[in-house]
C-alpha positions, 0 to 999 in steps of 0.5 A, spaced: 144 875 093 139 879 098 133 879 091 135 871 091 134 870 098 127 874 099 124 871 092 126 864 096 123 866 102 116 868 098 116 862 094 116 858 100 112 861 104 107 861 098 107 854 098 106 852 105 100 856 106 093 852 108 087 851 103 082 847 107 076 849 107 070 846 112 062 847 110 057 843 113 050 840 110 044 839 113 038 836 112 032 833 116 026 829 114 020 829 119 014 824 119 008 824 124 013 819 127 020 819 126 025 825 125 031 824 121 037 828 121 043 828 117 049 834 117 056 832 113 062 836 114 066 836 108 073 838 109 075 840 101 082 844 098 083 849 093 083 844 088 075 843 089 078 836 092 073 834 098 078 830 102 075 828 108 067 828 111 064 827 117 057 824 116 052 825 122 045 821 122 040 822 128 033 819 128 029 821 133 022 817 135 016 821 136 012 816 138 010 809 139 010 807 131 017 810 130 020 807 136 018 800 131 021 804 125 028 806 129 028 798 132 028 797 124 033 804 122 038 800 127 038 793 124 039 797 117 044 800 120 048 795 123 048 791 116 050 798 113 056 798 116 058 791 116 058 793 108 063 798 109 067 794 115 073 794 110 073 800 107 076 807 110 070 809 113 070 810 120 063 810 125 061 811 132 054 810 136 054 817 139 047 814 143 043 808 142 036 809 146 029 807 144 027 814 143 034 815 139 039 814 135 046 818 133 051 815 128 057 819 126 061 816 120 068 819 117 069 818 110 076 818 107 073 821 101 079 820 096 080 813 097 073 811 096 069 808 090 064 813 086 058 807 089 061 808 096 059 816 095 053 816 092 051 812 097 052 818 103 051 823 098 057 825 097 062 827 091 070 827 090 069 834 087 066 839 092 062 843 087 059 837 084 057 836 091 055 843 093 051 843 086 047 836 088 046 839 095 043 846 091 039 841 087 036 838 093 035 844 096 039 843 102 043 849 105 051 848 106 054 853 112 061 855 112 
């Protein structure tokens, strides 16, 4: 009975255990004028399956033509998330001055088409994501 009893335990215990994973991409894209920033932090299980990302983009003007260029990054913005209003795609403003703006986007990855994805660089599965990003030369921490 004892020998049944620890073979429950260890089984049970065995199934509760917590497999997320968490790495974040970033890459940035510098002109003479502007710099754009992106990092996503995908939360990913022992399946290979990402199930959630958090989705950061920062532009940052460095003079007067990318104050021009980020007035039309905002505008492009706005219409994107319109785009996405009725899916499981959370966003927030962090900062919206002249010289920069910050949006964070949280995507339930799972539940969202290929097209979505793509369009944020993302894949369902995590090693085709990992294998996108090492392709493009973007580091992945975690």
């Amino acid at each position: 009975m004892k020998k049944l009893f620890l073979i429950l335990i260890l089984f049970l215990t065995g199934c509760a255990v917590n497999t997320d994973f968490n790495k974040v991409c970033t890459y940035e894209t510098k002109t003479t004028h502007l710099n754009d920033k992106t990092s996503i932090d995908v939360t990913y299980n022992s399946d290979d399956l990402i199930n959630e990302a958090v989705v950061i983009k920062t532009y940052k003007a460095l003079d007067k033509d990318g104050i021009n260029t980020l007035k039309n990054i905002k505008l492009s913005i706005e219409s994107y998330n319109t785009k996405y209003s009725d899916m499981d795609i959370e966003y927030y403003v962090y900062k919206d001055s002249d010289e920069e703006f910050i949006v964070k986007y949280k995507l339930d990855v799972q539940k969202l088409d290929n097209d979505v994805l793509k369009d944020f660089k993302l894949r369902k599965n995590s090693i085709k994501f990992f294998n996108k990003m090492r392709e493009a030369n973007i580091e992945c921490e975690g």
